[in-house]
N, C-alpha and C positions, 0 to 999 in steps of 0.2 A: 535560198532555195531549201527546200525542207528535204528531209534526208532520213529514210527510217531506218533504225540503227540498231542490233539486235545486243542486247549490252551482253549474253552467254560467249556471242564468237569470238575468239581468236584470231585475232587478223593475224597472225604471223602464219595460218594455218590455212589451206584450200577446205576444206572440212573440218565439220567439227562432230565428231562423231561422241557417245552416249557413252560415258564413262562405265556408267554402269554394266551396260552389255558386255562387256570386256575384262571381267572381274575372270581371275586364274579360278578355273573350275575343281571342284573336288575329289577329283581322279589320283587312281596309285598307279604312279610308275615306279619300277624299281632301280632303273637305271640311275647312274650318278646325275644326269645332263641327258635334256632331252629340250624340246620345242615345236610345238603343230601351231603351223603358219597355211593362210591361205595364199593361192600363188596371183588370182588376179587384184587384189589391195594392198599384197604384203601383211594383213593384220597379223596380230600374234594372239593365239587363245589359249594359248597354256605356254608357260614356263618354266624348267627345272633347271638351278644352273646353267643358261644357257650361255653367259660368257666366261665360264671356266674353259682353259687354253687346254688343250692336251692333243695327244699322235692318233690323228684318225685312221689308221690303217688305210686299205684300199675305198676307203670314202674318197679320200684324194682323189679320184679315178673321177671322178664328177668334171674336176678341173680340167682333164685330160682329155673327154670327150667336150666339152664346150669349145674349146681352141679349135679340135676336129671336124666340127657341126658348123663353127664358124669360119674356117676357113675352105670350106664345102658350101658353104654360102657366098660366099664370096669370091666363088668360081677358082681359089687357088688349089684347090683338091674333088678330085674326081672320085665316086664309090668304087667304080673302072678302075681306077688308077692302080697301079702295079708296084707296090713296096718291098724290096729285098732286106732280110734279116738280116744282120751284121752278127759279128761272130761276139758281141758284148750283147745285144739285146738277145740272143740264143742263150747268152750263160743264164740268161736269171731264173731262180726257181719258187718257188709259192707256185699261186696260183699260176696257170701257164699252160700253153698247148703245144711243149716241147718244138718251138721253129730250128731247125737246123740251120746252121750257118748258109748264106747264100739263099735260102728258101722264100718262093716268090708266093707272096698273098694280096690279092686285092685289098683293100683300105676297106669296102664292105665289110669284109672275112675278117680284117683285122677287128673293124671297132665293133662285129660281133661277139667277136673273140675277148673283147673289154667290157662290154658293157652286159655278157651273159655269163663266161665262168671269172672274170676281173683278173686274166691274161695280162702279167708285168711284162711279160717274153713282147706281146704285141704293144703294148705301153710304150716301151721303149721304142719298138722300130717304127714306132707312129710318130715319136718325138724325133726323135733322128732324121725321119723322113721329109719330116716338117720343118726344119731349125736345123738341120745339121747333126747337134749333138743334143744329147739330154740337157747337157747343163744349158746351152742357148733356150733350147724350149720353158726348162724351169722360170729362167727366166723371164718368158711370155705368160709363167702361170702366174707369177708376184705382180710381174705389172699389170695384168688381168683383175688380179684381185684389189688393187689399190684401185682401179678403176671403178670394180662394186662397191666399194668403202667398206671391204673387209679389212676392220681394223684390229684385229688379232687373230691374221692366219699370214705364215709363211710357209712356201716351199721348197723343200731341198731336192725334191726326186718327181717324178713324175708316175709313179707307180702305190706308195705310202708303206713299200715291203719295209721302211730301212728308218730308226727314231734315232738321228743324231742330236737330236736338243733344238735342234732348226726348225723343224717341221712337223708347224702343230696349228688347228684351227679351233673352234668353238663349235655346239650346235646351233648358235643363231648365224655365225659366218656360214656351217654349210647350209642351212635355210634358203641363205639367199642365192647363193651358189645352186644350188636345185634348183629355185625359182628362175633362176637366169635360165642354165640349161633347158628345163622342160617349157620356154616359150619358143623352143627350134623345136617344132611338132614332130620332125623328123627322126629326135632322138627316139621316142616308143616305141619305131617297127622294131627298135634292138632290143631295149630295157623291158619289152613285155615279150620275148621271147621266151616259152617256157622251156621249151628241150629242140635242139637245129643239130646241124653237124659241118664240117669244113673236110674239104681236102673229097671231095666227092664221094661224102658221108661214112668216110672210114675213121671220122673224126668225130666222138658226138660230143656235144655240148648240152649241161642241163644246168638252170639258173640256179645260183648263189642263194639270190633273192626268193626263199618260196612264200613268201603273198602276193607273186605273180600268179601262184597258180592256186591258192584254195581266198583269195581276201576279194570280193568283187570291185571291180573297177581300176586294179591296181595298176599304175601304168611302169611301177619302176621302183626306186632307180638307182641303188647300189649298196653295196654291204659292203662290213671292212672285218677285217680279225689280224689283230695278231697279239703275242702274250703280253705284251706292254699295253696294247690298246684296248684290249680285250673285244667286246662284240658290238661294232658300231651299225647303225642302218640308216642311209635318208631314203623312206618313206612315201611313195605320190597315189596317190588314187584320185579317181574323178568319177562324178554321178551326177547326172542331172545340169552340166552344165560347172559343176561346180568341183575344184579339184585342191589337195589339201596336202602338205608337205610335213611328214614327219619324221622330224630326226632325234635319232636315240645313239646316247655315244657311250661307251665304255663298259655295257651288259655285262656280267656276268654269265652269260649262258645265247645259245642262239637261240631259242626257246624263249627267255624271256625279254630280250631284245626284240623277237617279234610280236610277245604278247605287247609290249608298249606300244610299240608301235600299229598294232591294229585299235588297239585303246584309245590313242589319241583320234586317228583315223576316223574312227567310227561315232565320237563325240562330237567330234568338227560333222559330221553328215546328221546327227539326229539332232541336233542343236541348234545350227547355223545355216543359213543359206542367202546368196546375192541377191540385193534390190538394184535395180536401175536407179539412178539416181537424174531422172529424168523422164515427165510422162507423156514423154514422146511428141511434145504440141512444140513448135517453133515458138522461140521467143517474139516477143513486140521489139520492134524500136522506138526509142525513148526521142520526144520529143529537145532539141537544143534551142538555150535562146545565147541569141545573139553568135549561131555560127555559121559558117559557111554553105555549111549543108540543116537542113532544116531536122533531121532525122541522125540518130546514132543508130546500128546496127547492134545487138547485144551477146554474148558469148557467155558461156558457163568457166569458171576458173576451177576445175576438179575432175576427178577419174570420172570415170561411166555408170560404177558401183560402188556400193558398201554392203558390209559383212551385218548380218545384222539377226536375232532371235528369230526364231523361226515362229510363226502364227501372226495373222491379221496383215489386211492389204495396205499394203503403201499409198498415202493421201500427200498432195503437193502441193504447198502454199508462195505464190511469188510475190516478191515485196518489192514496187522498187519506186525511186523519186519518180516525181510528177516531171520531171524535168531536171537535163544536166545542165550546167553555164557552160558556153565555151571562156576557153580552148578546154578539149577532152582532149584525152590520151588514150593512145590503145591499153589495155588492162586498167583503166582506172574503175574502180570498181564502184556499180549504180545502185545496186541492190542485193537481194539475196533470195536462194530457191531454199524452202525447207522442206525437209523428208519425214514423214510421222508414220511410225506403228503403230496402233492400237493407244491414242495418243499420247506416243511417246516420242519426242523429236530424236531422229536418228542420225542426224545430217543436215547440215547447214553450209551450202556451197555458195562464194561471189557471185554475183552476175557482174558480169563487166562489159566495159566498150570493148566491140571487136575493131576500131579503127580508130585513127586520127580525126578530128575536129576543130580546125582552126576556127579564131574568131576574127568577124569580118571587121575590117580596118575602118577608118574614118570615112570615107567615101562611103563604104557599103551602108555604116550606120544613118549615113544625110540620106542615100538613096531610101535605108528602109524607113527615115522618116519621113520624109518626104510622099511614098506608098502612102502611108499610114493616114499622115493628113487627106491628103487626094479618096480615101477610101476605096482604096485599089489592092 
């Protein structure tokens, strides 16, 4: 059976995306460590140190609202729901909206209170509320993270006020950690909050974060400071469909911790933007010989997009055998869709079987010779 074979792909790879496209651009950040990722590929377009380990301050707080959002999804926590401060998460001070021992706050109020001035006071009695105690929570944030295959980040606290040598992540681990949290859409009615207040507005609140309120499209999503960590930021904005994650860790100044990060920002939007990776027509089904079913059904093995240079329309070429032999498999893969810019291949995705295809047994074979001779 002849079988067209594209000798550039990677089969160990759902895509294969233009090396070239991807080339670390020639941007000045100042920071030590930084990284702008997009959030629906995951790509990465720029790099600085981004797996040096270090104390991200209340960037941590990323973690702390994920477990929040998800266990709010999960119908175990309600925004209603009614949290009492305990007299440990009242002592802590940094950032904070002073909770008095005993003081009753909705879980709304609280994870506004986190996610707009990065309140460790509510941090904690979110952890507590949820787990018991900080340390059981912590430990929901570790195995959280081994989950994302955050392989150099551990957490000792659940707030980031406190650097015992334990608790330290990368900018590419909080990349992903961003990425995770901002697909709970939920979190932006908090993190684009620019100025709210608590306690029936005898309490104001004004964001951490200011490229919520002068950078367009900003949706979030958290800043860190302390003098070990100095001026950390993960970075989101979205436009046109398309939204871009930047993290800058260790600044020197909050000044220039947000110049980086509108820098990156703003390259990921004039530069890059998502193609479908699919022009929308239904695949064919591939004729089988010798199977049970006369026809395979065909499926695409790859995301929906890719990140790719901005200019000229996307052209789709599909390649695939004139025919499978049975027995198929589901994912056995028949052919290939390619993605061209301005013709330049951008992507090159499997097409595979979307089902099973036995092949038919001895009898079937007499019967389909038997057809055959008869001219039937």
């Amino acid at each position: 059976m002849k079988r067209i074979v594209c000798c550039i792909l990677i089969l160990t790879l759902p895509v294969l995306l233009s090396a070239g496209a991807y080339a670390a651009p020639a941007l000045t950040i100042a920071a030590p460590s930084a990284i702008l990722m997009e959030k629906e590929t995951g790509e990465v377009l720029y790099e600085k140190n981004a797996d040096e380990p270090g104390f991200p301050a209340s960037v941590t707080k990323i973690m702390t609202m994920l477990l929040i959002l998800e266990a709010m999804e999960k119908g175990a926590l309600s925004p209603d729901d009614t949290v009492v401060a305990s007299a440990r998460a009242a002592s802590f001070g940094g950032s904070c909206v002073y909770l008095e021992a005993g003081e009753r706050m909705s879980v709304h109020d609280m994870l506004k209170c986190i996610a707009v001035v990065s309140a460790n006071d509510c941090a904690v009695a979110m952890a507590e509320h949820l787990s018991g105690s900080e340390e059981a929570f912590v430990k929901k944030m570790n195995e959280r993270a081994k989950e994302l295959g955050l392989t150099r980040t551990h957490f000792s606290n659940c707030t980031g006020l406190f650097d015992d040598g334990e608790h330290y992540t990368t900018a590419r681990d909080v990349a992903i950690l961003s990425r995770e949290l901002i697909r709970h859409e939920a979190v932006k009615a908090y993190t684009t909050i620019w100025m709210d207040s608590i306690r029936g507005g005898s309490f104001e609140l004004a964001n951490t974060n200011k490229l919520v309120y002068w950078y367009p499209g900003c949706t979030g999503l958290k800043t860190g400071y302390t003098s070990t960590a100095r001026y950390c930021l993960s970075a989101t904005a979205e436009r046109g469909g398309v939204e871009y994650i930047a993290v800058v860790m260790h600044g020197e100044s909050a000044d220039s911790r947000n110049r980086d990060a509108e820098t990156l920002l703003s390259y990921g939007f004039a530069n890059y933007r998502l193609i479908p990776l699919t022009d929308g027509k239904a695949l064919p089904s591939l004729p089988v010989e010798l199977g049970k079913k006369k026809l395979v059904p065909l499926t695409l093995d790859g995301p929906a997009y890719c990140l790719a240079p901005k200019g000229g329309e996307p052209s789709y070429t599909l390649s695939l055998s004139p025919s499978a032999a049975a027995p198929v498999q589901n994912g056995q893969r028949l052919g290939s869709l390619s993605v061209t810019v301005g013709g330049e291949q951008i992507a090159e995705i499997p097409v595979c079987a979307a089902e099973d295809v036995d092949r038919v047994g001895f009898g079937g074979l007499f019967s389909k010779l038997a057809l055959s001779l008869l001219g039937v």
